[in-house]
Structure formats: structure tokens, C-alpha cells
Residue, then its C-alpha position, 0 to 999 in steps of 0.5 A: x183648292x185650300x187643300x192643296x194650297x195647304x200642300x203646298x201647291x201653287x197655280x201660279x208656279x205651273x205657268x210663271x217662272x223665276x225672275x232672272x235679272x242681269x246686269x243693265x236690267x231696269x227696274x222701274x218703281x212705278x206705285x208706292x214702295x214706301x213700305x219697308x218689307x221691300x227694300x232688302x229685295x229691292x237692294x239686292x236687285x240693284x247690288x245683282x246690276x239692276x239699273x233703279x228708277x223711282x217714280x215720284x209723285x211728289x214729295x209733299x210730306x217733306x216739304x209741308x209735313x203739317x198738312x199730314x199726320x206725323x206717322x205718314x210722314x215719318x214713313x215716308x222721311x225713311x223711304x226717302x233717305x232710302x231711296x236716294x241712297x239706291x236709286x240711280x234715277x228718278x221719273x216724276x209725273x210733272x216738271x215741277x215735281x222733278x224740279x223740287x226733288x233735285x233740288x231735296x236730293x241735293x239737299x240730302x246728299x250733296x250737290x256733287x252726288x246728286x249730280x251723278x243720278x238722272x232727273x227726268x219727268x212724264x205726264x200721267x195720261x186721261x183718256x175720258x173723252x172715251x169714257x161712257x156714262x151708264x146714267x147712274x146721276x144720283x137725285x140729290x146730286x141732280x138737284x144741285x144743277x136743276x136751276x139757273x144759278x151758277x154752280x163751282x165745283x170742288x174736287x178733292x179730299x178733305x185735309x188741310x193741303x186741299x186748302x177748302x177753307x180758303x175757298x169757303x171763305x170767298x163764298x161766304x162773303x160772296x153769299x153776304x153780299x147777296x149772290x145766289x151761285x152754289x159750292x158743290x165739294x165732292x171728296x171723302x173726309x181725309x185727315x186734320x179736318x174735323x173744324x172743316x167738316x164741322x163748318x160745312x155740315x152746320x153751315x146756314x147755306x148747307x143743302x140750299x147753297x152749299x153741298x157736299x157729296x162724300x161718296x160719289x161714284x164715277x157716273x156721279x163725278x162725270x154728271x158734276x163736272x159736266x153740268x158746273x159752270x166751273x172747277x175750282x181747285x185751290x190746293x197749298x201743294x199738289x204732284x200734278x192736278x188730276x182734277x184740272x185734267x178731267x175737268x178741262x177735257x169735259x169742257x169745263x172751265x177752270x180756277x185754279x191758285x197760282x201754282x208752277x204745276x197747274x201753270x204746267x199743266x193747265x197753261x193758258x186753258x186756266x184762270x189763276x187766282x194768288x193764294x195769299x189773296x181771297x179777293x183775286x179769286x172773288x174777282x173771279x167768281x164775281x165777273x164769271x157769274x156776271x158775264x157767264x164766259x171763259x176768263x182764261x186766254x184759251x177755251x177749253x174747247x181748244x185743250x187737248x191731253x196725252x192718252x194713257x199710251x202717250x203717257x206710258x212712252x213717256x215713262x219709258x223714256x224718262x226711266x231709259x234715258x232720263x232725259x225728260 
């Protein structure tokens, strides 16, 4: 096969044909376009008539740059002047997201411009009510959860946007104070994050009361967030907030900072605690392992989610119509 690749021979040219496009055809960028490489193509599809969507996940590195590395962000200050340049419109994965985008498009191009492109929103779709788990549960992991006491679950990378400090900080006097529930964080090591990781490593309460599990695989994760008492996520800025999804269709109760996008995707399933106060979400916590209930106004037994199909005719629809 190296040979005739080297002659030139390609299987893919005996079962697939060149891409025709004409005027009113859709292209929909539905994953990263960031990379450079593909804009000259991308803008000779859209000068042949082709109608552009972006999908937008969200626009993070532009309103809070300080939470990545400055070489993300410059990469991702290019796609953006370039992309409302040539899109006609643009499909995000919450309301919120879309919310901000407009208002960031209008800021760089005009209120007059960006009036003439379409702003439409879809849900990603879950389907984990489906999945099943092989048994996999790492020992460690399953040691965690082996006595009464509490245990609040983090799901996340760690990098500075995750906001982890926060949360470390509520325990910490929490831990003072005498309580026995645990932390579990589950997340790589992302980015400006060596004092976090430092803290957690050589933290007194490490491996008795707080634990971290870098890599975790899917069994793993599923085995968490079914045997917690609760999900915390507490995240500065967030696109969606895939964690609240996968935890409530677990069961799994869920605290999550006052944000618009977990308000719109959590409703009244979740318990919300202000950002700029540690002592709403020690509240929390502190009346959680007292009274073991639910302090959202809905159980998580009533909460239901959109499937991966539901999700795609979503899409459809936003990039179709731009009406979402």
C-alpha cells in the first residue's frame, strides 16, 4: 500500500468524488476552524455562494484572556476577526453563548453590520442514561466512597477559568471547623496552574480528605458521579457546562456558581451559590451534610435532557434558519 500511495494512488479517489457546491449551499463549521490553513478554502467556498455558519462554543478568550496562555489567545483574536468578516451567521451551544457573541460582533464590526448576520442557539445532546459500565472502578477510586461520609465531586481540568481555589478555600475552613466530608477533583493538569497543583499535592487533608484523580477513564467517571453526594462546579466563565448534565441525568445533585448558562441549563434542578462570596457556597455544603437532601427546588429525578438527535435538529435549525 506505501508503494502505490507513493504512485500516487489513493483509495479514497475510487469511492468518493470531488465536492460540487453552488450558490445556496450550507456549510456549517461545526468543531475548530481556528487554524489558518483552512481560511483561504473556506473563503473560496463562501465567494463560489455558499451560505457560512460558525459554530461557536464560546468566546472565552476574549472576554477573559487571563485565564489562558497568550499564544491561545492571539490564535483565537485572528479566527475571530476572521470569521465575522465571512460568516453569515452563527450557531452556539447555549443562549448565553449567543448572547455574548452578538453583543462581541457588534463591538467589532458595528451595530449596523452585525444586525445583517443571523444569531441562533442549540443544546449539545447526552445520551448517558444509555451508557453502560464494564465494571472498570479503579481500587483507589472506590476507596473514596467506601464510608459514610460525604463526598462533593469536582469535574474539570485544572486552569485558572475552573476557579478550584475557590472551592479548596470553602473546604479548608470547613475542614477547621471539624467536618469529615471529602473533595474528590477528577481533571488533567491544564494550564497556569503549578500553585493549584502544588496546594493540592501537599495539602495535609491530601489522600484522607482530599483526592485528585488526574486520569480517569469513563468507567471511572461514571463510578464518581454515581457514588457522590453532590457535583460542585464553580467555573469564572463556562460555554455550556457539560458536567451539570452528566451529573444530573446520574441523579446526582448539583451546586453550581450563579452563572446565566448554568441557570439555563440546570434550571431549578440546581443549587446556586454567588461567586464573589464563599460563605453562600459553605452554606451549602454545611446544610447538605446535615439534612443529606436536595436544596435545589426540583429533584433530580424529575430532570430530563435532549438526546444527540434532538440536539443535531437543533443545529440544523439554527444554521437553516437562524431562528433559535
Amino acid at each position: 500500500m506505501l508503494v502505490l500511495r507513493k504512485s500516487g494512488f489513493s483509495p479514497l479517489s475510487t469511492r468518493a468524488s470531488p465536492l460540487v457546491v453552488e450558490p445556496g449551499d450550507e456549510l456549517v463549521l461545526l468543531d475548530s476552524t481556528w487554524q489558518e490553513q483552512y481560511f483561504k478554502h473556506i473563503a473560496g467556498l463562501k465567494a463560489q455562494g455558499v451560505k457560512l455558519t460558525a459554530v461557536v462554543y464560546d468566546i472565552i478568550p476574549l472576554t477573559h484572556p487571563e485565564f489562558f496562555q497568550k499564544r491561545l489567545c492571539d490564535i483565537y483574536a485572528k479566527w475571530f476577526a476572521w470569521v465575522v468578516e465571512h460568516a453569515d451567521g452563527f450557531a452556539c451551544i447555549s443562549r448565553t453563548v449567543r448572547d455574548e457573541l452578538r453583543e462581541a460582533v457588534a463591538g467589532r464590526i458595528g451595530q449596523e453590520r452585525s444586525e445583517r448576520l443571523t444569531y441562533s442557539y442549540f443544546h449539545l445532546g447526552s445520551e448517558l442514561d444509555l451508557r453502560e459500565n464494564s465494571g472498570g472502578t479503579p481500587g483507589e477510586l472506590a476507596d473514596v466512597f467506601a464510608d459514610p461520609a460525604s463526598v462533593f465531586l469536582m469535574v474539570g481540568t485544572l486552569e485558572p477559568r475552573k476557579n478550584h481555589a475557590y472551592v479548596l478555600d470553602v473546604f479548608d475552613k470547613l475542614w477547621r471547623e471539624g467536618s469529615e466530608s471529602k473533595l474528590c477533583l477528577v481533571g488533567g493538569i491544564g494550564w497556569k496552574c503549578e500553585a493549584l497543583v502544588d496546594r493540592i499535592r501537599h495539602h495535609a487533608h491530601a489522600g484522607s480528605k482530599l483526592f485528585w484523580f488526574a486520569k480517569l477513564d469513563d468507567d471511572g467517571l461514571d463510578y464518581a458521579y454515581r457514588h457522590a453526594d453532590a457535583l460542585l462546579i464553580s467555573s469564572h466563565a463556562e460555554g455550556f457546562g457539560l458536567p451539570i448534565v452528566e451529573a444530573l441525568q446520574r441523579g446526582l445533585p448539583v451546586m453550581a456558581g450563579d452563572l446565566p448558562v448554568f441557570r439555563e441549563v440546570g434550571g431549578d434542578f440546581v443549587a446556586y451559590f454567588d461567586l464573589t462570596d464563599p460563605k453562600s457556597l459553605k452554606a451549602l455544603v454545611t446544610s447538605y451534610q446535615r439534612d443529606k437532601a436536595d436544596l435545589a427546588p426540583r429533584p433530580p429525578a424529575e430532570w430530563r435532557w435532549i438526546d444527540w438527535k434532538d440536539s443535531a435538529n437543533q443545529l440544523v435549525a439554527a444554521a437553516t434558519s437562524g431562528t433559535l
